[in-house]
C-alpha positions in Angstrom: 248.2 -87.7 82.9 245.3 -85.3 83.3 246.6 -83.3 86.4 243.2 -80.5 85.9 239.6 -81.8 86.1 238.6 -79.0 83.5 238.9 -80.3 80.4 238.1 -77.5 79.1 241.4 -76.2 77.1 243.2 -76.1 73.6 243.0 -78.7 71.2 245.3 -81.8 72.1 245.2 -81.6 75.9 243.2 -85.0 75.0 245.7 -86.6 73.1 246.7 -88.9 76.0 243.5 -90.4 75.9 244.3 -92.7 72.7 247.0 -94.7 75.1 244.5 -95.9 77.8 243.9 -99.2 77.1 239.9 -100.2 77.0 238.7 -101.0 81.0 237.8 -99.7 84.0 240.5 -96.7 84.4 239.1 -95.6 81.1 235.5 -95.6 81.9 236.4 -93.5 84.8 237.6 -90.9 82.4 235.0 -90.6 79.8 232.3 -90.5 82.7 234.1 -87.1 83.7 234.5 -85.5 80.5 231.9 -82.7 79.2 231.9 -83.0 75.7 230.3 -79.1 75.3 233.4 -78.5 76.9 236.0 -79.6 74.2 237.7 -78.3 71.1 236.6 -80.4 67.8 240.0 -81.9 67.7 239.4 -83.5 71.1 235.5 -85.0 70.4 237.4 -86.6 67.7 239.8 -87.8 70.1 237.1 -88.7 72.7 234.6 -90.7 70.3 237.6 -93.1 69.4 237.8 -93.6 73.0 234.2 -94.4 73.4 234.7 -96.8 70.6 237.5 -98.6 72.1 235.5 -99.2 75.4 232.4 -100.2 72.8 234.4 -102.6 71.2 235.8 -103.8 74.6 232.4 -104.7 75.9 231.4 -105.8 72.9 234.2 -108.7 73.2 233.0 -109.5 76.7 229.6 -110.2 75.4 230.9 -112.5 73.0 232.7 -114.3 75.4 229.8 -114.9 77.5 227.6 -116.3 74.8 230.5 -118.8 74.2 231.2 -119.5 78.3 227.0 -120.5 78.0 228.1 -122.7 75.0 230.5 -124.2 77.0 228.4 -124.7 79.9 225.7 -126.4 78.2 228.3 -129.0 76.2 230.2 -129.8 80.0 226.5 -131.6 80.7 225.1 -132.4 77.1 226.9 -135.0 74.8 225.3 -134.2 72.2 227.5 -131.2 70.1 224.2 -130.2 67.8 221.7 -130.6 70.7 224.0 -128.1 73.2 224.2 -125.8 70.5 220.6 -125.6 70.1 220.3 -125.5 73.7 222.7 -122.3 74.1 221.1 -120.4 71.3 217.7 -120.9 73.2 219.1 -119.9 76.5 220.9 -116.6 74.8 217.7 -116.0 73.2 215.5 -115.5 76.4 218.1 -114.3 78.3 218.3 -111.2 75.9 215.1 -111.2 74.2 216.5 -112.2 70.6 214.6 -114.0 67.7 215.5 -117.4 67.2 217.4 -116.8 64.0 219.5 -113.2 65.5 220.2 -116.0 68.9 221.8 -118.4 66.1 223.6 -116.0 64.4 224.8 -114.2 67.4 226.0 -117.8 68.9 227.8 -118.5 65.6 230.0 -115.1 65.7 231.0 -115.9 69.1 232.4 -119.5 68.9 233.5 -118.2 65.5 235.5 -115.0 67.6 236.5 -117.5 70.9 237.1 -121.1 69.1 237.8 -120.4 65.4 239.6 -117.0 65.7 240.7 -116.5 69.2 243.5 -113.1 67.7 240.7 -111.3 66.5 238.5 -111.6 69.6 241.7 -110.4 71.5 242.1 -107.9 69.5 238.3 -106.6 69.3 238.8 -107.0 73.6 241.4 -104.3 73.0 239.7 -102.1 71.2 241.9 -101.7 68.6 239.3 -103.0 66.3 235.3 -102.9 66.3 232.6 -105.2 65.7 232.4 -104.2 61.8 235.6 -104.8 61.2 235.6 -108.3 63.5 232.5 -109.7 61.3 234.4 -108.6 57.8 237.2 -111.0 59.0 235.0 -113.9 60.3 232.6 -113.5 57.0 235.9 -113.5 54.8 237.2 -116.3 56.3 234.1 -118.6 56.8 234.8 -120.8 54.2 238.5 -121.9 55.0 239.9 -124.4 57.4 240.5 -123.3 60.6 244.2 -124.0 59.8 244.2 -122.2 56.5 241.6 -119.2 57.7 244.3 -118.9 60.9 247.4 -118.4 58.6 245.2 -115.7 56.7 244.5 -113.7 59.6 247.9 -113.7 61.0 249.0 -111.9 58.0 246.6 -108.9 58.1 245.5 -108.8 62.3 248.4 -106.5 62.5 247.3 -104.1 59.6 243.5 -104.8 60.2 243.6 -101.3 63.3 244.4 -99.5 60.2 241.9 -100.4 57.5 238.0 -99.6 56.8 235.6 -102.9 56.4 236.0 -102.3 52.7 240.0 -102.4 52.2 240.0 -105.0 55.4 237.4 -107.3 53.2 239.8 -107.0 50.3 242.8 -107.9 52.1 241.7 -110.7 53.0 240.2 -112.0 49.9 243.5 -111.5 48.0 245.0 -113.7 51.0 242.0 -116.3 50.4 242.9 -116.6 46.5 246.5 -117.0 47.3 246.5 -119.1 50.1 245.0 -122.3 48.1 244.7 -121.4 44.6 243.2 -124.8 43.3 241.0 -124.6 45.9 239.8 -121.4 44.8 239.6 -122.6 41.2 237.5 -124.7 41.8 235.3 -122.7 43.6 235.0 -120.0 41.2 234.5 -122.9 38.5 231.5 -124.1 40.8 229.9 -120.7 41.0 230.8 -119.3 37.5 228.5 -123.0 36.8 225.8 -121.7 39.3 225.5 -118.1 37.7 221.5 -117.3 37.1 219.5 -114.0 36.8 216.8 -113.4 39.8 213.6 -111.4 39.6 212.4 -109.8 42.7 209.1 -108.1 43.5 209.3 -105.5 46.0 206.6 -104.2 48.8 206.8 -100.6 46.9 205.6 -102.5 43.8 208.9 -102.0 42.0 211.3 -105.1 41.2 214.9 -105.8 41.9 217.4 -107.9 38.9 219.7 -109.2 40.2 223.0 -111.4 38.2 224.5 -113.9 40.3 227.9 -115.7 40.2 228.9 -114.1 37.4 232.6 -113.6 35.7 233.8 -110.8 37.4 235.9 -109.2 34.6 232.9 -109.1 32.0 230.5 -107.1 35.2 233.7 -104.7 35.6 233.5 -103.8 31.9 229.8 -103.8 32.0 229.8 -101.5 34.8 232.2 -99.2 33.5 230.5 -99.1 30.4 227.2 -97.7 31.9 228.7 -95.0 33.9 230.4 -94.0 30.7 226.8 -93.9 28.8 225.2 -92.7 31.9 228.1 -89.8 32.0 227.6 -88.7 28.2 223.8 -88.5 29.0 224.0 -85.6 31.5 223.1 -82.3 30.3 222.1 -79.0 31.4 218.5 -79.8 30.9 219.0 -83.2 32.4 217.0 -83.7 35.6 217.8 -87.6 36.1 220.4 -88.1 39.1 223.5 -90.6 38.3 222.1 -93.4 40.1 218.3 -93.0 37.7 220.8 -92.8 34.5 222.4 -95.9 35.1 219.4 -97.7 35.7 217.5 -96.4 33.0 220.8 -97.3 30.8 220.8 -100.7 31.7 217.1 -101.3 31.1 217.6 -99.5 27.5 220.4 -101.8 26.6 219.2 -105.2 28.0 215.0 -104.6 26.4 216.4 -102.6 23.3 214.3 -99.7 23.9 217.1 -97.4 24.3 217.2 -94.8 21.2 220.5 -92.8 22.3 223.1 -93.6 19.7 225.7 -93.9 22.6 224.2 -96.6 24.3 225.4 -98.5 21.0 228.5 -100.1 19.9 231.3 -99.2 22.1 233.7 -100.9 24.3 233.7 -102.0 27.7 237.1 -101.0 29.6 238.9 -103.1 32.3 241.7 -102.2 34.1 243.5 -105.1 35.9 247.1 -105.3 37.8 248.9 -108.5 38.2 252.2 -109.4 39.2 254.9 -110.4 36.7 255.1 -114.3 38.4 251.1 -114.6 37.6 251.9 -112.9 34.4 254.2 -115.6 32.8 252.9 -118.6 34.9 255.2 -119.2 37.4 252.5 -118.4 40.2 249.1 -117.9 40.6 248.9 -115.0 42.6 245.7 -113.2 42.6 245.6 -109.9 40.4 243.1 -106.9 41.4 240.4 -106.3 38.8 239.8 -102.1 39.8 236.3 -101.7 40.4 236.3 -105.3 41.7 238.8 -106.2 44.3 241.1 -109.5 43.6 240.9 -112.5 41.0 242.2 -115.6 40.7 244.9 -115.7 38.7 243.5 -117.8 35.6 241.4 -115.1 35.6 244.3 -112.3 35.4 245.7 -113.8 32.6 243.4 -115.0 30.5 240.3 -112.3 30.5 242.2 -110.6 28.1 241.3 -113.3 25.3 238.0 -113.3 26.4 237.6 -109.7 26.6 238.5 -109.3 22.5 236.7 -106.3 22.2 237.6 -104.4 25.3 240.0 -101.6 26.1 242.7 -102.8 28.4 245.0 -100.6 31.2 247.3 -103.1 32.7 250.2 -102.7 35.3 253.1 -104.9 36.1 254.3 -105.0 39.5 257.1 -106.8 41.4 255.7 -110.0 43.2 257.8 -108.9 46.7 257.6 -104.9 46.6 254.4 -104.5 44.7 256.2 -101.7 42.9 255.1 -101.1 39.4 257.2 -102.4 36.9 255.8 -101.5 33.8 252.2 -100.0 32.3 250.5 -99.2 29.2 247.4 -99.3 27.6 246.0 -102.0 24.8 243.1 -101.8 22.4 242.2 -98.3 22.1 244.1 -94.8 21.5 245.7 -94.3 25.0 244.7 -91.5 27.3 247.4 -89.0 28.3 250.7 -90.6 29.6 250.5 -88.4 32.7 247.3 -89.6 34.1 248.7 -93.2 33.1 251.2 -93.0 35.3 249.0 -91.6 38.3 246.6 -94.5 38.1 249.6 -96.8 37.7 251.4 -96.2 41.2 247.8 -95.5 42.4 244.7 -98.0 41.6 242.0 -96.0 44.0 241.5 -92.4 45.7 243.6 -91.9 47.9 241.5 -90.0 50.0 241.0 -92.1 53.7 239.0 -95.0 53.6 237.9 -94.7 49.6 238.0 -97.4 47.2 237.3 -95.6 44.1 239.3 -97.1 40.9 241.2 -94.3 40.2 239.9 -94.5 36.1 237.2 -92.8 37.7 238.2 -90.5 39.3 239.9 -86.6 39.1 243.0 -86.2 38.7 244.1 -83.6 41.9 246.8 -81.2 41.8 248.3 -81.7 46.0 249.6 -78.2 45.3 246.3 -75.8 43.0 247.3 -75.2 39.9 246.2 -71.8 40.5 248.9 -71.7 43.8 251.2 -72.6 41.2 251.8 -76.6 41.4 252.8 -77.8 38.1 251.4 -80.4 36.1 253.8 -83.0 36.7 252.9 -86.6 38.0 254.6 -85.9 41.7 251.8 -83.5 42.3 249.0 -85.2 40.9 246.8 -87.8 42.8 243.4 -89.3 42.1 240.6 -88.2 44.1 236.9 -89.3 43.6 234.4 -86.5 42.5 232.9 -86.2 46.2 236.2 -86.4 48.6 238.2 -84.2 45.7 234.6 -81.9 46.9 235.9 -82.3 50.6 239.7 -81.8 50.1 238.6 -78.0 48.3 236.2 -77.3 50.4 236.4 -78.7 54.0 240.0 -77.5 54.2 241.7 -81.3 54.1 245.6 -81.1 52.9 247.6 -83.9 52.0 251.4 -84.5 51.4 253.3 -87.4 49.0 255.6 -89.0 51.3 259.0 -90.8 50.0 257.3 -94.4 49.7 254.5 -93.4 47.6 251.8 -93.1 50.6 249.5 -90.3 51.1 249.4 -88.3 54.6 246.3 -86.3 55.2 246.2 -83.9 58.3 242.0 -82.5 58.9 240.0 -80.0 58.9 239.9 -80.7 62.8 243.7 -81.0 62.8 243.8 -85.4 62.8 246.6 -87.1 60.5 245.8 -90.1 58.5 248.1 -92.1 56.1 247.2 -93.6 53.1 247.9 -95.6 50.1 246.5 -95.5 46.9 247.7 -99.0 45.7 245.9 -102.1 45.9 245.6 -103.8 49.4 
């Protein structure tokens, strides 16, 4: 494939590089190549080969710690005592705490025992360790049965997708796999919901809200960056992230003397499909800001929510295309960037999960090159990467399904989708 030891050349002479598969013939490559001595495009090329043979070894690692596991249970009858026993032995062999030996034991026979594809697939490379914990984390409380079927159906997409969208995926595929299950779980932890105080060692405190109803945090939440927003000012010095805070202290001691951190209405937007909608399913629906909720949720936060603004979108249980949209509760906000946000629930710039209410509204084509002001050319984009599409060079094109695909600054092509995993 590479017939010149001089690497040194126009960008894409790499390109072959992505089909080596993670091992020894690949090692033997990387060792030769000066990075000084490649184009941007091909570093790029080269660190996702270094990842690949990371991931690789990674997987090896893994499979070690459960071989010592299996070692130590061939000669000890006693399933709790072996375990014990090969977390000590993995902790002196490579100097761990007691509690990162544990941990580090538990991933393995979770990656070789409970979910042999995605140990394969981290032995590949085609995913890393982030992405291999994400699934193990999101599954941990399913049957082995039940958290097998949910992997099967996202291993294949799960190459593709950042920690954040993979984690989502795979919570959607939690809530529909058993929805009484789930239920009942959310019932359980809705029952366990408390406030925590913490103190800090910079003398500062932490407040934390657990287990609560995730609809009522996603209108809370939207509501302070819509106070916080109104706050800033030409003379204000305070960064978003100190506005919010201070926001949420004013509302929750009182103290707060800004006329628009009174009355109001929280806003939720929510999609669910039309099945959910009427009661014929309980698929989960996708709370923006959030991720997915059980169905009971999807349908009856509305009722709860009396006082709220409410964007909702219809889609077909099979296609996921969008069926129908509007707006309840409040004047509506131009039909235009309706739509937009209706065909697409986050920024669809790589990797972001921004709810697209929150985000600009990006002509593909400048207005000022002449792209008109019709929904084909518009696309949400997130404050910072609509910052990074104008000024790092990135250009993206609408393709015929509705996905996004983004070519580089470096000269690397991404698709995406702006709709909800």
């Amino acid at each position: 494939m590479f017939e010149n030891e001089n690497f040194e050349s126009a960008p894409g002479m790499l390109d072959g590089l992505d089909d080596i598969e993670p091992g020894w013939t690949l090692a033997v490559w990387l060792s030769r190549i000066n990075l000084d001595e490649l184009s941007g495009h091909d570093r790029v090329v080269v660190l996702r080969a270094h990842q690949r043979m990371a991931s690789h070894y990674t997987a090896q690692t893994y499979d070690a710690m459960a071989s010592v596991s299996d070692s130590i249970s061939e000669i000890d009858d006693d399933p709790q005592l072996a375990t014990e026993s090969a977390a000590a032995e993995i902790r002196a062999a490579l100097r761990l705490t007691r509690r990162t030996a544990d941990s580090e034991l538990s991933l393995a026979l979770d990656l070789r025992r409970r979910l042999p594809r995605v140990w394969k697939l981290l032995a590949a490379g085609k995913i890393d360790l982030r992405r291999a914990r994400a699934i193990i984390h999101a599954t941990s409380h399913l049957p082995i049965a039940t958290a097998q079927e949910v992997v099967e159906q996202v291993i294949d997409e799960a190459p593709r997708l950042t920690t954040g969208q993979l984690s989502v995926r795979i919570r959607r595929l939690c809530l529909d796999a058993d929805p009484e299950q789930t239920r009942d779980r959310y019932q359980q932890a809705i029952a366990d919901r408390r406030v925590v105080a913490e103190p800090t060692p910079e003398g500062t405190a932490h407040l934390f809200g657990l287990d609560l109803p995730p609809h009522r945090v996603a209108a809370i939440t939207r509501r302070i960056n819509q106070i916080a927003r109104s706050l800033r000012s030409g003379a204000e010095s305070r960064t978003m992230d100190q506005l919010r805070a201070d926001v949420l202290l004013g509302l929750l001691d009182g103290s707060s003397s800004d006329s628009s951190t009174r009355g109001g209405r929280g806003s939720v937007d929510i999609h669910v499909d039309l099945t959910t909608l009427t009661e014929l399913t309980d698929h989960a629906g996708e709370l923006s800001g959030f991720g997915p909720v059980i169905a009971d949720i999807a349908r009856q936060v509305t009722d709860q929510q009396s006082r709220a603004e409410w964007r909702y979108t219809v889609t077909h249980p099979d296609s996921g295309q969008v069926l129908y949209n509007g707006i309840t509760r409040r004047r509506p906000t131009a039909g235009q960037r309706r739509e937009v946000e209706a065909h697409n629930a986050r920024c669809v710039f790589p990797g972001c999960r921004m709810p697209a209410t929150d985000c600009d509204i990006d002509h593909r084509i400048p207005y000022g090159e002449g792209g008109p002001t019709i929904t084909p050319n518009l696309a949400p984009l997130c404050r910072h990467d609509h910052g990074i599409r104008q000024r790092a060079g990135w250009v993206y094109q609408t393709l015929r399904d509705g996905d996004h695909c983004w070519t580089t600054k470096l000269g690397h092509t991404y698709t995406t989708s702006g709709r909800p995993p």
